[in-house]
C-alpha positions in Angstrom: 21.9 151.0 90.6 20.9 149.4 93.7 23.5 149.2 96.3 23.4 144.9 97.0 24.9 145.2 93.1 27.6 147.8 93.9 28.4 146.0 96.7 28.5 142.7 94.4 30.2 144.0 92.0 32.9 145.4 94.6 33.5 142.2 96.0 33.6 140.9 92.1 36.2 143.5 91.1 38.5 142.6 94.9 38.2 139.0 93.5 39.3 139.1 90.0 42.2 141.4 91.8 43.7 138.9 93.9 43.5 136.2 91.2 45.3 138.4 88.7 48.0 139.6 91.3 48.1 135.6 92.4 48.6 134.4 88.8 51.4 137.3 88.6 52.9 135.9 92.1 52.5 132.3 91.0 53.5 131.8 87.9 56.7 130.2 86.9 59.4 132.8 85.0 59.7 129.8 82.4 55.7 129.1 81.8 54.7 129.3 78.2 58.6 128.8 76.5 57.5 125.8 74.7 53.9 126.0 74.9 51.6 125.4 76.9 54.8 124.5 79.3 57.4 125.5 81.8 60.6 125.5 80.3 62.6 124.5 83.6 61.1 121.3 83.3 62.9 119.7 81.0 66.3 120.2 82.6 64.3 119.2 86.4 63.4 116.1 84.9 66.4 115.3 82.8 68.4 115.6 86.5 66.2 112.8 88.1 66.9 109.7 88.7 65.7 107.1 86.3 63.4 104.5 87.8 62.7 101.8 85.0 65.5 99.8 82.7 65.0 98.2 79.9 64.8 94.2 80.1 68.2 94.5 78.2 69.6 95.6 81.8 67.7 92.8 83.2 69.6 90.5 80.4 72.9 91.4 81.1 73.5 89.6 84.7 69.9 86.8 84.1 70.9 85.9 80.6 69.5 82.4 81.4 66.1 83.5 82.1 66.0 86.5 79.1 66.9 83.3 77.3 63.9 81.6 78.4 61.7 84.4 78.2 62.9 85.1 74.5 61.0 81.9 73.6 58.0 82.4 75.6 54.8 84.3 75.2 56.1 87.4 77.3 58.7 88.3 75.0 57.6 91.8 74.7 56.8 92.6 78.1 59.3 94.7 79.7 60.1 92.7 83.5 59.0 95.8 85.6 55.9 95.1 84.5 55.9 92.0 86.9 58.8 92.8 89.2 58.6 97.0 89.4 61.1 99.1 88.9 64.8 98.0 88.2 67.0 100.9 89.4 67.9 100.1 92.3 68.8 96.5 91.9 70.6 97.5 88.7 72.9 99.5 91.2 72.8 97.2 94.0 72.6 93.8 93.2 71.9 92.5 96.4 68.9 94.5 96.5 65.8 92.1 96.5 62.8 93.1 93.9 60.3 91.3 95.4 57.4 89.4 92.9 54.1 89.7 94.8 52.8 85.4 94.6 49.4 86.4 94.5 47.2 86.1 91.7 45.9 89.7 91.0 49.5 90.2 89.5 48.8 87.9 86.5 44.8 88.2 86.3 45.5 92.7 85.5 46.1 91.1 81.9 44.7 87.6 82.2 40.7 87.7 83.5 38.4 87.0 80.7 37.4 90.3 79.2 34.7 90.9 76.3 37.6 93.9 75.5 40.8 91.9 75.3 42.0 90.0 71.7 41.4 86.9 72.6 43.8 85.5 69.9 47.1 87.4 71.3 46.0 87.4 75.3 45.1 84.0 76.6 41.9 84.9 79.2 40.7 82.7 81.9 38.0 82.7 84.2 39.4 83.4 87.4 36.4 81.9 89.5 36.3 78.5 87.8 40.0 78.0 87.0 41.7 76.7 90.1 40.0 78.8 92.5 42.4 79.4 95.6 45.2 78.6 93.9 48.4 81.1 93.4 49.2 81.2 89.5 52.4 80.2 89.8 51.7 77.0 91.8 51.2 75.6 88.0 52.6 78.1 85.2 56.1 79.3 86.2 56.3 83.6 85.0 59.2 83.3 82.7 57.5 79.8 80.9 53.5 80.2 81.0 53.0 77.5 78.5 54.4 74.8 80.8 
């Protein structure tokens, strides 16, 4: 055997070495307790913080606007989906969640696309319908078909 392949093959053999001993170094005690997953986890995620609320949460101190919204076209949409996560006005309430005015907010559901159902998402043409114009100059969030 030539010795450019024993030295190959050395370096080969030092390679696959150091990953084996770094997969032994690296991986988690808990890897592979449920699968394909690390057991510890479950109980690291269950301890965070949760970010989102349900628009029940929302309802409980803005029942006039849930009330509004309840008869609107954006029933189903959760309010984060406009207004972000909830948490921390949930727990403070004079924390501000700030609604961004401009219109890339409302066109991420609402440009015309070939894709979208037509019949349950109302599409517009964002070049030819009131070009420079904020969305909610006309159609107020929480009552679209005004």
């Amino acid at each position: 055997m030539p010795l450019q392949v024993k030295r190959l093959l050395l370096v080969f053999a030092i390679f696959i070495g150091i990953m084996l001993v770094l997969k032994y170094v690296l991986t988690p005690d808990s890897w592979r307790e449920y699968g394909p997953y690390r057991g510890n986890a479950i109980g690291e995620i269950a301890s965070q913080q949760a970010k989102y609320v349900q628009k029940e949460s929302c309802a409980d101190c803005h029942d006039s606007i849930a009330e509004i919204k309840s008869l609107g076209e954006h029933i189903n949409l959760q309010c984060e989906i406009c207004h972000g996560p909830g948490y921390q006005h949930v727990d403070d309430e004079n924390f501000k969640m700030e609604i961004t005015k401009n219109n890339a907010l409302c066109l991420r559901c609402h440009t015309k696309n070939a894709a979208s159902p037509k019949n349950i998402i109302k599409q517009i043409d964002a070049i030819e319908h009131n070009e420079g114009e904020e969305c909610i100059t006309c159609h107020n969030p929480h009552q679209p078909w005004l």
